[in-house]
N, C-alpha and C positions, 0 to 999 in steps of 0.2 A: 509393431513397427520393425523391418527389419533394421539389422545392426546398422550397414551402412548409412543408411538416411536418415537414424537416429545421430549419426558420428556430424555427418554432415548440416543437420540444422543444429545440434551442439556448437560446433564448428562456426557456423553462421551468427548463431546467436551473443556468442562471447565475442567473435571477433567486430561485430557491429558493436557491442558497447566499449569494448578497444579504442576504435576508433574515435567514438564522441568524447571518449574522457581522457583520449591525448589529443587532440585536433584543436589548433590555431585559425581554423581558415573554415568558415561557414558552409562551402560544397563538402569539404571532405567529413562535420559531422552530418549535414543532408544524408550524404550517402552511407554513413554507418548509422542512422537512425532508419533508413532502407533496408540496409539491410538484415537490423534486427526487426523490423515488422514480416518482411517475404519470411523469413527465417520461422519463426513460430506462427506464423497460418497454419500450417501442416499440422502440428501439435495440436492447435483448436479443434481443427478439423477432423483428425484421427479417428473420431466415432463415427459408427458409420448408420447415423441418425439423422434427422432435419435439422435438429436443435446444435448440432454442435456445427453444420453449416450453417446457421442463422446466423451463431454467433462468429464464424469465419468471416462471415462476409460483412456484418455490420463493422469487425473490429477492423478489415481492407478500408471499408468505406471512409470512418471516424478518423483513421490514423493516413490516409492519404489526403484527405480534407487538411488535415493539421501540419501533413510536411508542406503540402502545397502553400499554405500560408508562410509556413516556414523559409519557404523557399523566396516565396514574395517579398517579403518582409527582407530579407538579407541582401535580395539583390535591388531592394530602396534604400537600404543603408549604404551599398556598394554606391549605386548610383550621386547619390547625396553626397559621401564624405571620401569616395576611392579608397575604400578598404573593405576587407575580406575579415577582418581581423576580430572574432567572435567579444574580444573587449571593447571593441569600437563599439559602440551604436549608437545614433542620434533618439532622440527624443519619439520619432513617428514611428521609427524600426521596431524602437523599445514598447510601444503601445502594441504592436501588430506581435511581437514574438512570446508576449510574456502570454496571451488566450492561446494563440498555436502550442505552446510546451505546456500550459494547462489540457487541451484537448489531447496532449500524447498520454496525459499522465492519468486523466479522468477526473479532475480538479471540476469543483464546480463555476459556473453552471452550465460544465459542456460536459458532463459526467455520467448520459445516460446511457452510454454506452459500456459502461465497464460493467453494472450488476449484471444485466441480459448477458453479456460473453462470458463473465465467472459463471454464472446459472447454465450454462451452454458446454461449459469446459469439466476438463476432470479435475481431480482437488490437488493433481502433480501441476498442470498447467495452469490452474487460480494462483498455483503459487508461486509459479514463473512470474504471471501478468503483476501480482502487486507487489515484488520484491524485484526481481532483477530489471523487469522493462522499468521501472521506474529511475533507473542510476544513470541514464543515457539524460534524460529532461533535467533530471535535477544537477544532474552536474553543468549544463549550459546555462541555467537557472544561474550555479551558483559563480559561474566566471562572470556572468552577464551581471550580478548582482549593483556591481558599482553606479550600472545603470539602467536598472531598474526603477519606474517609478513606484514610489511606497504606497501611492493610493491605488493603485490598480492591483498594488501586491494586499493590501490588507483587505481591497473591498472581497476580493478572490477567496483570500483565505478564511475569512469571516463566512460568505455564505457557503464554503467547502464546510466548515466547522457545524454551519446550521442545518445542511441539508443531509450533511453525513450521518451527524446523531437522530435527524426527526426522520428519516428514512430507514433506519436499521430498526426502527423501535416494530416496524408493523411487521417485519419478516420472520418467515419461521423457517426458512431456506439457511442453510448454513452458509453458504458461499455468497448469496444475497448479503448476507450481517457483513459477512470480512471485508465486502468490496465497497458497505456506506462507510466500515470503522477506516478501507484505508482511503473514504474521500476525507473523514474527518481529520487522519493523521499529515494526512496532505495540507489542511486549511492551515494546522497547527505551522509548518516547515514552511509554505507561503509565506504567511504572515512575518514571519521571521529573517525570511532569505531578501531583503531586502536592507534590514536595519540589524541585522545579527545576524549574518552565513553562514559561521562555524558555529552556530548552537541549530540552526536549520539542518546542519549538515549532522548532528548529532544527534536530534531527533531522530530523523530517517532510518540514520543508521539502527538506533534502537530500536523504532517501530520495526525493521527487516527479523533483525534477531528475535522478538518476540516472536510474531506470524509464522518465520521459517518452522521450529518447531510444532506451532500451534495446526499447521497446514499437514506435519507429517501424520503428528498425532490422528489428526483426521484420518491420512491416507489410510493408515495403516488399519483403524477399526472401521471404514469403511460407512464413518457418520457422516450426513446430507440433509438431516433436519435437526430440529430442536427437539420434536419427540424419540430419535435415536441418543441423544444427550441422557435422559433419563435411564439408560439400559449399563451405561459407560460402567458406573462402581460394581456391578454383579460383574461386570465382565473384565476388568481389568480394575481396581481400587488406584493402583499406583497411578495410571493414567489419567483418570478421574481425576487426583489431586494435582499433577502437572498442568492439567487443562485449567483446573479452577484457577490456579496461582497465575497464569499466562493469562489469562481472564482479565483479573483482577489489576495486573501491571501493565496490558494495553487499557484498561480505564484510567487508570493514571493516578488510584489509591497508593496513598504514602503509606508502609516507607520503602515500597516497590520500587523495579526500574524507572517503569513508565512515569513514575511523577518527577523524573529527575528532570527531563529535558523541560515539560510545561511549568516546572518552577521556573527553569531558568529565563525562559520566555517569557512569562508572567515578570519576573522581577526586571528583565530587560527594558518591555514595553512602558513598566512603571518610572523606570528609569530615565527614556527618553519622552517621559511625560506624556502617554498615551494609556491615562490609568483609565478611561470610558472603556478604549478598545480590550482593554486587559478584563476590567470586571465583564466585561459581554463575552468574550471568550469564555473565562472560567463559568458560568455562568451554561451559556451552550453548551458546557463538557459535558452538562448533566444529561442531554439527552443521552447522550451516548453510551452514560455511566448505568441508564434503566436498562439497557437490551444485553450489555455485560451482565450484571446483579440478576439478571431474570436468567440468562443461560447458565452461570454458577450456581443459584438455587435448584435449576434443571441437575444439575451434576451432584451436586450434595444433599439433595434431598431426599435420595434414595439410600444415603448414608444408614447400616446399623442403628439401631433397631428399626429406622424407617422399610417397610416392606416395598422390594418394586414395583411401579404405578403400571410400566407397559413391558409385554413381553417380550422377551429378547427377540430382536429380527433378528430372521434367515439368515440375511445379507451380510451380517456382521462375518467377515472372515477369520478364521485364527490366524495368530502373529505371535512372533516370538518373543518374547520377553527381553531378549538381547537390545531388541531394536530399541523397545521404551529404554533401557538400562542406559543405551547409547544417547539417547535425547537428552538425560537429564542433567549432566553439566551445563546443556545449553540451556535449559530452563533454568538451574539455578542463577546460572547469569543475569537474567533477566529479576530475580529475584534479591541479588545481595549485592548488587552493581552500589545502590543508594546509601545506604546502609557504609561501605568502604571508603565512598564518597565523602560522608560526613565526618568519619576518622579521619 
């Protein structure tokens, strides 16, 4: 991609989420959730294959379906109450906005869009779509929170949690697994961004930092399925055990990151006396937790003295070493967050 056009949807993409996470006034985040979708087309698109125009064109289709309602929805609350003002919303606004910022985000059950476009994309622009496009919905999510209803947010976030975990269990696609774990990370941050925001807001945050490196890692050796998983310790060891620990702390094993925030969730829900919904979640994580534990066995099973199962692909690129070196305070991150926490 030349410089310029890489500067310029750079350019586009950052300043669309600018806008929605400083914007008072419902047209002006419309038009910065615009124009971070125009903005990374091109990025989808960049291969110059069917599959990453399949996935261009489904994610135009899915993501203008969703401002369009957006846009509906905002201007029934304008019409209704005379206000523009993204904390206003009546009751019918509040039903219509909260599916539209699930279909931006790929929340279930309008979620079948986001495996096909990660499957479609490179593993730089998978990592765009479930980390940064994500901060523009969740953050209208989390101003709009006060009026948000809690049954539309928990039933949402429930079958996000259900379909995220029993849908990653079948894939051997690597960018297929990350884009059920970030529907089920999404059901987790629903469920919550109603009756807790700022632990909603926490989650996210941590599911990003997690993924962010777990996506580079990817980039960088050039893995795309579960059988290049097995090749990982011959080819780099260090890698290998970054991957597993990032693994293990998006399942949400204590005394990881990841189990920081679904505690607090968990203890939250039981809190405001929705211990049904609490055990059912915990409960759901397990799906999620077989297609981690199955891809960590992938990664350490070929651990000394175990002999490698499959041969090193072609494919794999060499990488410097610098670069893993550079990863790993952010993995540790993710690793000893919990642990300080309880100090």
């Amino acid at each position: 991609m030349p410089p310029l056009a890489l500067f310029m949807i750079t350019l586009g993409i950052t300043l669309g989420t600018l806008m929605v996470t400083s914007a008072n006034h419902w047209l002006t985040a419309w038009l910065g959730l615009e124009l971070n979708m125009i903005s990374i087309i091109p990025m989808i698109a960049k291969q110059k294959h069917l599959r990453s125009t399949e996935s261009a064109t489904k994610y135009l289709l899915t993501q203008a379906a969703a401002s369009a309602l957006l846009l509906f929805s905002s201007t029934l609350n304008a019409w209704q109450t005379g206000s523009w003002d993204i904390t206003q919303l009546n009751e019918t606004s509040s039903l219509l906005m909260i599916p539209a910022l699930a279909m931006k985000m790929g929340a279930a059950p309008v979620h079948l869009w986001l495996p096909e476009v990660l499957q479609g994309s490179t593993l730089t622009t998978a990592l765009l779509i479930t980390t940064w496009q994500k901060i523009a919905p969740i953050t209208l999510l989390y101003m709009m929170s006060n009026h948000a209803q809690s049954n539309i947010t928990l039933l949402i976030g429930l079958l996000s949690i259900l379909i995220g975990g029993w849908g990653g269990i079948n894939q051997t696609q690597l960018r297929k697994m990350m884009a059920y774990s970030s529907i089920a990370h999404l059901g987790w941050t629903i469920t919550a961004i109603s009756i807790m925001p700022n632990i909603a807001l926490l989650n996210i945050i941590i599911y990003m930092t997690m993924s962010t490196p777990f996506f580079l890692l990817l980039t960088t050796t050039s893995s795309k399925t579960l059988q290049t998983m097995t090749t990982q310790w011959s080819h780099s060891p260090t890698t290998a055990m970054v991957l597993t620990l990032l693994l293990l702390s998006m399942a949400g094993l204590p005394p990881l990151t990841g189990f920081t925030p679904k505690l607090l969730i968990l203890d939250n829900l039981v809190a405001h006396k929705l211990t049904i919904m609490a055990t059912t979640m915990a409960l759901l994580s397990l799906l999620s937790l077989v297609f981690y534990l199955r891809t960590t066995y992938l990664l350490t099973s070929t651990a000394p003295p175990t002999t490698t199962q499959t041969t090193l692909m072609w494919r794999l690129k060499p990488y410097h070493n610098q670069f893993t070196a550079s990863l790993t305070p952010i993995a540790l991150f993710n690793i000893t967050i919990l642990p300080t926490l309880m100090m």
